[in-house]
C-alpha positions as CSV (number, residue, x, y, z in Angstrom):
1,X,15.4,5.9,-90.4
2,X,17.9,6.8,-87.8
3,X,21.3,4.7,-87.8
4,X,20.8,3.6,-84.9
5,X,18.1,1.5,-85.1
6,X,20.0,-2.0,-85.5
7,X,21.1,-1.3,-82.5
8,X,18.2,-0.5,-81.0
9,X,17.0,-4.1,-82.2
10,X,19.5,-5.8,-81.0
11,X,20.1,-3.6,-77.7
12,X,16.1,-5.1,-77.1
13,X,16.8,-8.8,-78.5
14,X,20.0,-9.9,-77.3
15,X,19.0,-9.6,-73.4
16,X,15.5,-10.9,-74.5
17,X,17.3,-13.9,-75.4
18,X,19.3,-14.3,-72.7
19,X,15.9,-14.1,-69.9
20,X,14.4,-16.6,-72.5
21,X,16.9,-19.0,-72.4
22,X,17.3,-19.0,-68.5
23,X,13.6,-19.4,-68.1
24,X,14.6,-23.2,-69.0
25,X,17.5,-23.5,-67.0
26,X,14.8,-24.1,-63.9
27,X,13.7,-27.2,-65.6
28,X,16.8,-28.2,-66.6
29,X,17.9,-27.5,-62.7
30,X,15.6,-29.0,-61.1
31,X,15.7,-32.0,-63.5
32,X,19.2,-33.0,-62.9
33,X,19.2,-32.5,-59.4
34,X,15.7,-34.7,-59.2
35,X,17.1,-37.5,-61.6
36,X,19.7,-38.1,-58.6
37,X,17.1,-39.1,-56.3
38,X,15.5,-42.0,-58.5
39,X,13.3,-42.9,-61.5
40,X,10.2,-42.3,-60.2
41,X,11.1,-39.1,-58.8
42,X,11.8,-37.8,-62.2
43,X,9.1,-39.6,-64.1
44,X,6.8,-37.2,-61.4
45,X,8.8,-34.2,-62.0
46,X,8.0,-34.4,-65.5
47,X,4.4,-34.8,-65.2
48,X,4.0,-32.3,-62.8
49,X,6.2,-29.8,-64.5
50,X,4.6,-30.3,-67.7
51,X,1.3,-29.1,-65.8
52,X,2.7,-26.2,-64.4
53,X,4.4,-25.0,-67.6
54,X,1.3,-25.7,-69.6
55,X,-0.3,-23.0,-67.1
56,X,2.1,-20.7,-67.2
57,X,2.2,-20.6,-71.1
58,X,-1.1,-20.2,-71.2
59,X,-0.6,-16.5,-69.1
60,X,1.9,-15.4,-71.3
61,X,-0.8,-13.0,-73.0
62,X,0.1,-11.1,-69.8
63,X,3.7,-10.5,-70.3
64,X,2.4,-9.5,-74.6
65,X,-0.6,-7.1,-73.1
66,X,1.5,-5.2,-71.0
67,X,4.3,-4.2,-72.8
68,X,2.3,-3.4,-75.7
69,X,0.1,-0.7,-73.9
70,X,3.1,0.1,-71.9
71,X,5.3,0.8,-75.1
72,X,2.6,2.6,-77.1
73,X,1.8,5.0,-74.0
74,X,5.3,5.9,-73.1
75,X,6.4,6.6,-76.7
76,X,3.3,9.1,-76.8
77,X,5.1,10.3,-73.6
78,X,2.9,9.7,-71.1
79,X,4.5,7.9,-68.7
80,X,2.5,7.7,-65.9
81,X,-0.1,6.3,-67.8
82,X,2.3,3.7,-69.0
83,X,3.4,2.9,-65.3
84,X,-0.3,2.3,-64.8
85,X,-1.3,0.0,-66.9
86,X,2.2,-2.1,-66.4
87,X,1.0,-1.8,-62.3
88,X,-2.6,-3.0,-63.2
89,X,-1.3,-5.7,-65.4
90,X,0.9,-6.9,-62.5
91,X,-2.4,-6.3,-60.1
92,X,-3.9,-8.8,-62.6
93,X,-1.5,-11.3,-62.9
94,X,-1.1,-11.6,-59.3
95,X,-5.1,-12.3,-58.5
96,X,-4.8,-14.1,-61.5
97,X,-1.8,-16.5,-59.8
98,X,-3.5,-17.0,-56.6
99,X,-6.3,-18.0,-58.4
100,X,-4.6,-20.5,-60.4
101,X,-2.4,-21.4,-57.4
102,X,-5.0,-22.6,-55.1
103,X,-6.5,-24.6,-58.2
104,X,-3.4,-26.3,-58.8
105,X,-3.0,-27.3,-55.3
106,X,-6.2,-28.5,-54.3
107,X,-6.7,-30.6,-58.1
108,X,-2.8,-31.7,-58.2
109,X,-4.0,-35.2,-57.2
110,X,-7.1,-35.6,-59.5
111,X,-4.8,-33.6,-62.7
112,X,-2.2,-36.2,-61.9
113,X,-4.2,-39.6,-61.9
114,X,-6.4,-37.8,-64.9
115,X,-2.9,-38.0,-66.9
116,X,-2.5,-41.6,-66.4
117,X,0.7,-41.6,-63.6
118,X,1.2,-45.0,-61.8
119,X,1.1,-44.9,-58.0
120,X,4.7,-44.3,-56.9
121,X,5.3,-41.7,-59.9
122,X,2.1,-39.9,-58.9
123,X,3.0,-39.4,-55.4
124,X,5.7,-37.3,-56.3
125,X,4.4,-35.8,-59.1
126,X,1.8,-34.5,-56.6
127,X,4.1,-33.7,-54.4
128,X,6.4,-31.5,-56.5
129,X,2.8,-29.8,-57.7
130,X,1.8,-29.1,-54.6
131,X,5.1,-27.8,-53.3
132,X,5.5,-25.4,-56.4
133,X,2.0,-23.9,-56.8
134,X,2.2,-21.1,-54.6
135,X,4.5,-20.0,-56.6
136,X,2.3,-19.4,-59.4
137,X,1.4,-16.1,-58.4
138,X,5.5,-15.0,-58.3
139,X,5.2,-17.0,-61.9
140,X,2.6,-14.6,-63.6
141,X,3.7,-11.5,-61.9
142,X,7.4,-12.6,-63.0
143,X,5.5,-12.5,-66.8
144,X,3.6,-8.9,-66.5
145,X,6.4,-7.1,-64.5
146,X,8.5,-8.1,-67.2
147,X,6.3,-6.9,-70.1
148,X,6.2,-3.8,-68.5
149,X,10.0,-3.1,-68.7
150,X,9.9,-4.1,-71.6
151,X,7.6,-1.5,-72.8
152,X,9.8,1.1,-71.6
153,X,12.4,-0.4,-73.6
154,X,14.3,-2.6,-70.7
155,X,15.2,-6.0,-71.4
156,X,18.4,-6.0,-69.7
157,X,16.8,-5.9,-66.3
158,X,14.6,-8.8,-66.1
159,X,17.6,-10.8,-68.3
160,X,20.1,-10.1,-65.4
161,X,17.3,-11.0,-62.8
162,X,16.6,-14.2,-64.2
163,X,20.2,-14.9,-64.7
164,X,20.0,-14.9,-61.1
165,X,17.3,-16.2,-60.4
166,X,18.5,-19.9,-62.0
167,X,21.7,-19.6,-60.1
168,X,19.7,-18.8,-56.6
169,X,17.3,-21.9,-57.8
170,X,20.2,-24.0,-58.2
171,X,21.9,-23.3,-55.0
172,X,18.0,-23.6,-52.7
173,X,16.9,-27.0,-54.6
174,X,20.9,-28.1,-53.4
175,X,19.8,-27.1,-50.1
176,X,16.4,-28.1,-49.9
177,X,16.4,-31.4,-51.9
178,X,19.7,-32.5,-50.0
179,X,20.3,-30.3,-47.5
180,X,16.7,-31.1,-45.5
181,X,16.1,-34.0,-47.7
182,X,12.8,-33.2,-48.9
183,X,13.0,-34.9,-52.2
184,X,11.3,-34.2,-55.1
185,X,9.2,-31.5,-53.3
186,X,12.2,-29.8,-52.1
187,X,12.8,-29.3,-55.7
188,X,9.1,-27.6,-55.9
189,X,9.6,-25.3,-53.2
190,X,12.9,-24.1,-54.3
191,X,11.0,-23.2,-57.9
192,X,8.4,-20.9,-56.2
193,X,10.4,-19.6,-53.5
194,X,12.9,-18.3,-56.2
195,X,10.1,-17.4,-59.0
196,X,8.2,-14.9,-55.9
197,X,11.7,-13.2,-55.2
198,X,12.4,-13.0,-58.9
199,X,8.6,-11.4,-58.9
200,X,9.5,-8.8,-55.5
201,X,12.5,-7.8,-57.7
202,X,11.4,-7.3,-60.9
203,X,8.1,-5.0,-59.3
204,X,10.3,-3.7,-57.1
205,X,12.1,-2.0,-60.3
206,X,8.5,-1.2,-61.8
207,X,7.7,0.1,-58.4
208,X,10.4,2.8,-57.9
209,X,9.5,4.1,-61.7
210,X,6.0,4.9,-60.1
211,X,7.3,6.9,-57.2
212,X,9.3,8.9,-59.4
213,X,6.5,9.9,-61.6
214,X,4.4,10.1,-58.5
215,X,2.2,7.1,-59.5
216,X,0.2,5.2,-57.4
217,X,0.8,1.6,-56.9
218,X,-2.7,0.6,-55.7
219,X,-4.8,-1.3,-58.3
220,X,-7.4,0.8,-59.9
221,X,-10.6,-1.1,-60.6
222,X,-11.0,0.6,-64.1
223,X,-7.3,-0.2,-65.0
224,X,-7.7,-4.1,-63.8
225,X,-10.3,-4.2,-66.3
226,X,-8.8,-2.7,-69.0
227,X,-6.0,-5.1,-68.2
228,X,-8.3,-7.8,-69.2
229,X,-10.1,-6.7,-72.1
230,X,-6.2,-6.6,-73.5
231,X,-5.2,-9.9,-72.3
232,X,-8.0,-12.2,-73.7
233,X,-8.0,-11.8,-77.5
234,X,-4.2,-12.4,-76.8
235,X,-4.8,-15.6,-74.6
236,X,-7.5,-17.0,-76.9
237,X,-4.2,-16.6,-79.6
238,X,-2.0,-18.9,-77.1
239,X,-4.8,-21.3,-76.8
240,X,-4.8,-21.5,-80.5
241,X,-1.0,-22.2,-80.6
242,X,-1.3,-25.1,-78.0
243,X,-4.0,-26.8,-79.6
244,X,-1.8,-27.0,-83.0
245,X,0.8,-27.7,-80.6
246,X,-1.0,-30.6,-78.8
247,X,-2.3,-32.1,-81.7
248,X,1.4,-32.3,-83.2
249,X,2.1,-34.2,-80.3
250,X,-0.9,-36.9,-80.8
251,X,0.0,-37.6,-84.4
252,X,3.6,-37.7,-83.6
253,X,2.3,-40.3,-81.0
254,X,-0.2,-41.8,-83.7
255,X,3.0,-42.4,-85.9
256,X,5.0,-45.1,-83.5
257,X,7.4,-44.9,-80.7
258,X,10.2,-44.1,-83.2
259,X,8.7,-41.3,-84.8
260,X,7.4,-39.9,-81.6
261,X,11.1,-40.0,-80.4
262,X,12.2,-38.1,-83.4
263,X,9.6,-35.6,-82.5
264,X,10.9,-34.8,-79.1
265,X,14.0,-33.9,-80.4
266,X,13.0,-31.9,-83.7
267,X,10.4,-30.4,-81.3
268,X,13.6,-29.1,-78.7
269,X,15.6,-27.9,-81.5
270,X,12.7,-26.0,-83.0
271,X,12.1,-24.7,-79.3
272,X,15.7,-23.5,-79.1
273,X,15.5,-21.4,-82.7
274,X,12.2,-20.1,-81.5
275,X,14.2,-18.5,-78.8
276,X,16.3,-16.4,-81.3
277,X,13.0,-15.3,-83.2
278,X,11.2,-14.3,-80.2
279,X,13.9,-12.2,-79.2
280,X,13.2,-10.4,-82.0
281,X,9.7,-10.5,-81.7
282,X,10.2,-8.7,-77.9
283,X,12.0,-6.3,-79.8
284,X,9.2,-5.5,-82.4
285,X,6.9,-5.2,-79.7
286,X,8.7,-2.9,-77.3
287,X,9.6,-0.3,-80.7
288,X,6.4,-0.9,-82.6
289,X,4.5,0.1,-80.0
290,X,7.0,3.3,-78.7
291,X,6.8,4.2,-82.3
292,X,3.1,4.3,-82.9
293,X,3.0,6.1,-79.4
294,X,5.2,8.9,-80.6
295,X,3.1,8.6,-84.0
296,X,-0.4,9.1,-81.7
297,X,1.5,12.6,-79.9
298,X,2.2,14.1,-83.1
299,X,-0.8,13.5,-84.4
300,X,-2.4,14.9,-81.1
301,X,-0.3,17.7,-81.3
302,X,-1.0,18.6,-84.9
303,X,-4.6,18.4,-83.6
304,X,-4.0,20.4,-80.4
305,X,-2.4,23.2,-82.6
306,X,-5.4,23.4,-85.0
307,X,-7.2,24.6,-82.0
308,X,-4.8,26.8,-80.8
309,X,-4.7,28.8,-84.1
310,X,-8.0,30.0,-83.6
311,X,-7.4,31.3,-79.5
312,X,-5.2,34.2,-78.4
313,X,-1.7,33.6,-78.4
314,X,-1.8,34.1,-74.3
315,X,-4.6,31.3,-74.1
316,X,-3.0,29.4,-76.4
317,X,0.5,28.9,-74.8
318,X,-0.9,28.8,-71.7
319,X,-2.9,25.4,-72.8
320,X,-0.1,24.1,-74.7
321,X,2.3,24.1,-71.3
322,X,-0.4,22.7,-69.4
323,X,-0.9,20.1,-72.0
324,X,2.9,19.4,-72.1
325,X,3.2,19.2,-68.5
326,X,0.4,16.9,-67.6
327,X,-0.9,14.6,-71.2
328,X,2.4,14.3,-72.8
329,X,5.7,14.4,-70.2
330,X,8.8,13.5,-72.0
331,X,9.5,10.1,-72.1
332,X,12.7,9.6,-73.9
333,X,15.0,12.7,-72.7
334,X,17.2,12.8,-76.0
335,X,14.2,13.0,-78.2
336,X,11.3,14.6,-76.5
337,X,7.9,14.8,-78.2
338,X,7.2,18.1,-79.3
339,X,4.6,20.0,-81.2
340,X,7.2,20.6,-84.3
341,X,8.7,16.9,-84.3
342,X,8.4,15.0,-87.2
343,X,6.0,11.6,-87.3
344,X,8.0,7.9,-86.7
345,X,8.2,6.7,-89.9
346,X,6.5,3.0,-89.3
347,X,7.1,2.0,-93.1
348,X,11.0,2.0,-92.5
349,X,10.6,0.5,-89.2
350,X,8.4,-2.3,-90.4
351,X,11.0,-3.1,-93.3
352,X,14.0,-3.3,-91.1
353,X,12.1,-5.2,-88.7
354,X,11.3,-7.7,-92.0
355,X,14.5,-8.0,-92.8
356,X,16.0,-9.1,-89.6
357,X,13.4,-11.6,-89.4
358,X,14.1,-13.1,-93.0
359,X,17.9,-12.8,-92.2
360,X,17.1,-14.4,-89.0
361,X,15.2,-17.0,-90.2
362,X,18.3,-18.0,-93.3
363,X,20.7,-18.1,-90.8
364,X,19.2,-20.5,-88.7
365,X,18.1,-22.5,-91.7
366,X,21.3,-22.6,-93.0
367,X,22.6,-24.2,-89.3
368,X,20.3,-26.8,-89.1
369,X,20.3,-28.3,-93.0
370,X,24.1,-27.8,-92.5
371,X,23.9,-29.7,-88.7
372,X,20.8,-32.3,-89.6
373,X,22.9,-35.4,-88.8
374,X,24.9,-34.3,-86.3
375,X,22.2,-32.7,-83.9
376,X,20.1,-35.5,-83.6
377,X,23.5,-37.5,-81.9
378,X,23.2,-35.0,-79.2
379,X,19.7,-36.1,-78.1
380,X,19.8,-39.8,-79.2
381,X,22.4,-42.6,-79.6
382,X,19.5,-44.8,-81.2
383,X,20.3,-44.8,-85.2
384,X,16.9,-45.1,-86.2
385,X,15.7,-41.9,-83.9
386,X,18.7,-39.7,-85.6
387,X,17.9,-40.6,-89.0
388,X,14.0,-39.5,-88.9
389,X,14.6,-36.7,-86.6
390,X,17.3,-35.5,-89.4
391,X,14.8,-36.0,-92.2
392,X,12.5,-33.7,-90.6
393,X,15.0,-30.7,-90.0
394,X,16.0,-30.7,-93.0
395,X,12.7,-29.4,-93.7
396,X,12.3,-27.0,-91.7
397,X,15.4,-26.0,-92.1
398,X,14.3,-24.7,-95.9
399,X,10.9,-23.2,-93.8
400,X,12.9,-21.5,-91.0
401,X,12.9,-18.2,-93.5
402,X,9.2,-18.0,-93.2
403,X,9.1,-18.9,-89.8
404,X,11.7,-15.9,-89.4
405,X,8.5,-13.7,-90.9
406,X,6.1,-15.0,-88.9
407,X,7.4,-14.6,-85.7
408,X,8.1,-10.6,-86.3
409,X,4.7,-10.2,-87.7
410,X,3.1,-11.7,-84.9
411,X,5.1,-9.4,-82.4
412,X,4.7,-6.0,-84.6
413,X,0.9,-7.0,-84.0
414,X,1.2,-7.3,-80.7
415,X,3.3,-4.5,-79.9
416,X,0.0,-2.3,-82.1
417,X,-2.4,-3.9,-79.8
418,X,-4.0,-5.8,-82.6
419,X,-5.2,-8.7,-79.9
420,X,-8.4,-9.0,-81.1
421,X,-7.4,-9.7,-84.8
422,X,-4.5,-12.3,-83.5
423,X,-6.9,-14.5,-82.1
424,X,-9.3,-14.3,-85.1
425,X,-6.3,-15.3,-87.3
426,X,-5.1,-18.2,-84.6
427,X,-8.6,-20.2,-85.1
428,X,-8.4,-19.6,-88.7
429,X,-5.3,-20.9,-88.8
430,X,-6.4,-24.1,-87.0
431,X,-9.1,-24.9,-89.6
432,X,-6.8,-26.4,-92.4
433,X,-4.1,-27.5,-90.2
434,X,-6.1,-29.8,-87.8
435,X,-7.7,-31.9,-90.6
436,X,-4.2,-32.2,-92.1
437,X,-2.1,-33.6,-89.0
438,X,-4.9,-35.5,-87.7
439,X,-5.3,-37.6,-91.2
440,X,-1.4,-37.8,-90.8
441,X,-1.6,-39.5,-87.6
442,X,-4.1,-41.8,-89.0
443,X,-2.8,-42.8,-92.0
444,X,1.4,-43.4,-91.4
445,X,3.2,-43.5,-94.4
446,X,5.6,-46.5,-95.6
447,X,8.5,-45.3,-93.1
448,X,8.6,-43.2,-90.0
449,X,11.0,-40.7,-91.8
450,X,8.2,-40.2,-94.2
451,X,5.2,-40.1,-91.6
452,X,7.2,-37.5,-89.5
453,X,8.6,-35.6,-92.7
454,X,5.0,-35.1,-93.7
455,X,3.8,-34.2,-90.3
456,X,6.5,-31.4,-90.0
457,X,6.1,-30.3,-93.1
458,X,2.4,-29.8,-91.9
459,X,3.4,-27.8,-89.1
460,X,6.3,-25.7,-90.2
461,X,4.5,-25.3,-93.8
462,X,0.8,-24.9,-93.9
463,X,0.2,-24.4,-89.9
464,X,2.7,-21.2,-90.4
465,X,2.1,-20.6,-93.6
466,X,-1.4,-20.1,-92.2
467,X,0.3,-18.0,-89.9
468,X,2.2,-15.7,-92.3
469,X,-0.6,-15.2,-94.1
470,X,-3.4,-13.9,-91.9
471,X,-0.9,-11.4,-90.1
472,X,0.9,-10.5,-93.4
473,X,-2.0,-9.6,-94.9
474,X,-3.3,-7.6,-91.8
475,X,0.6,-6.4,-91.4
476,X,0.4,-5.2,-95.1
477,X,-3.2,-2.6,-94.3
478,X,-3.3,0.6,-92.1
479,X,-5.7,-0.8,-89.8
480,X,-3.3,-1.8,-87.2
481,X,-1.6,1.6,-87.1
């Protein structure tokens, strides 16, 4: 394998990181300049936000389905075709967020009281809703523009446009919130007006790639479709995810107030090293995929030239240019597919890829068992709170490693465009956990360290254990390739 390679991984993963950490930073913005206004004003920024993040997580398949038919495409070197199908996934996500959009908006006041807000906290929550929902379809293009870049191996741009993009939400929810005093919806319609420029931006970049190649930016009826025969295995995978996910959250609930404080903050530190690992997993996607592209041109070629073998040498070049000219343009200048070039080897890629993730997931374990008391204090002043929460990463701290695994398995299957057999494995996955956390929640043990050790140990052992083993063992055959 090429040198180069870690730094190909990390060229990929570092600005992956940096868009997935300032994807937060609106929360975190509008939460702080909210919680000036009042309690109530907050308490209905969290509710509200909660729904709107839910939705949006859910649509992440469309950010995962485009850059892996993007990626493969483009490595094979046909880069129209790998404009396309990132323009159709954007074409998609857009119906997709207007659909969504005018949901939100018209139910904001019946998904509010159906979560159980009081009066004064559901006025604003239903406010900020309503305020922020037509920016869903900004949201969800944001997510498929991005997986198209991605797919031709760019994570730096949508990591410097949503960079700033947190700095221009800052600076409208100042003006907005204080500015024209519009409270807590203020705060809403600084979110969406900032999420559809961020989307303008980010197609706007997708957008010049297609004029250059001469590709139309219309949507294509056929390619729309094909845009959603991709994205459902992989959102029927995310739906698996937030069930285990949601029914964490009831046991840890089940458990006591104590324990389901501890949660939160295990649960935000866990979110923060899943950040580093799905950096990485971007980066298996974008160069799994490229890779099995450039694998499928060879092939093709090897194919191509069979034929030609048996046709005059006249006929034969004169195919072969047309074929080079119009099926399989260059993609990568410095190492253009040709007839005579030799196949990716996936076996090297897939080890390096493993080991990153392993060493990945060490590292981070080694941080939190060597942090478990301190991080807690940074969350919590309460005594009791710290000392469960550190009980509980402490062990996932000795599980991070296999976390590490999972997470690079998962995105090497989703940069092959195994959808289908991710969502298989996510309900199978759900069958041995569910039993487990929900007989957790009903049966506490002696001390909430214990009840919350137990249930994290669940989670981080036999829900991705689960996990590691259905996509290792599908990892480990040919069929993906």
């Amino acid at each position: 394998m090429e040198p180069s390679l870690n730094k190909q991984i990390l060229s990929l993963a570092i600005p992956a990181l940096g868009a997935l950490i300032a994807e937060p930073l609106f929360v975190i913005i509008d939460s702080a300049m909210v919680g000036h206004l009042g309690r109530t004003e907050l308490a209905g920024l969290s509710l509200a936000s909660t729904i709107l993040t839910t939705i949006v997580g859910l649509c992440v398949f469309l950010a995962y389905a485009t850059t892996a038919t993007t990626a493969r495409l483009a490595g094979a070197g046909r880069t129209r075709e790998a404009l396309r199908a990132g323009i159709d996934g954007i074409w998609l996500a857009l119906s997709l967020g207007v659909v969504l959009a005018t949901g939100a908006w018209l139910s904001a006041n019946w998904l509010v009281h159906a979560l159980g807000a009081t009066t004064d906290v559901a006025t604003n929550a239903v406010a900020y809703l309503q305020a922020s929902a037509p920016g869903l379809p900004g949201m969800l293009t944001v997510l498929a523009a991005t997986g198209t870049l991605r797919g031709l191996l760019d994570t730096r741009s949508p990591f410097i446009v949503a960079t700033i993009g947190a700095g221009v939400n800052a600076g409208l929810n100042a003006f907005l919130i204080y500015g024209l005093h519009l409270g807590v919806a203020g705060s809403g319609y600084g979110t969406a007006l900032t999420q559809t420029l961020m989307a303008v931006v980010l197609c706007g970049l997708v957008a010049n790639g297609a004029h250059h190649h001469e590709v139309s930016i219309h949507p294509h009826r056929s390619g729309l479709g094909n845009a959603i025969v991709a994205g459902t295995p992989l959102l029927i995978r995310t739906v698996s995810l937030r069930i285990a996910m949601m029914t964490t959250v009831w046991a840890a609930t089940a458990l006591g107030a104590t324990a389901l404080a501890a949660h939160q903050v295990v649960n935000s530190i866990w979110g923060f090293t899943a950040f580093a690992l799905d950096a990485l997993a971007i980066a298996a996607q974008a160069l799994i995929g490229t890779h099995l592209g450039k694998k499928d041109a060879h092939e093709a070629k090897l194919s191509e030239n069979d034929v030609l073998n048996g046709q005059s040498s006249r006929s034969a070049a004169a195919q072969l240019v047309t074929e080079e000219d119009t099926s399989f343009p260059s993609f990568d200048p410095h190492q253009p597919t040709t007839p005579h070039s030799q196949p990716p080897n996936i076996d090297a890629l897939l080890r390096r890829f493993v080991m990153w993730g392993l060493g990945a997931g060490i590292a981070l374990g080694l941080i939190l068992a060597l942090f478990s008391s301190l991080l807690p204090r940074v969350f919590t002043p309460n005594n009791d709170v710290a000392h469960v929460a550190s009980v509980s990463l402490l062990i996932i701290a000795v599980l991070m490693p296999l976390a590490g695994i999972v997470f690079l398995f998962d995105g090497l299957l989703i940069g092959a465009g195994d959808g289908h057999y991710l969502a298989i494995a996510g309900v199978i996955t759900l069958i041995p956990y569910l039993p487990i956390a929900i007989w957790i929640g009903l049966h506490p043990a002696s001390t909430p360290a214990m009840s919350l050790g137990l249930l994290w140990l669940a989670f981080a052992g036999v829900f991705m254990g689960m996990r590691a083993l259905t996509t290792g063992l599908r990892v480990r055959a040919d069929a993906w390739r």
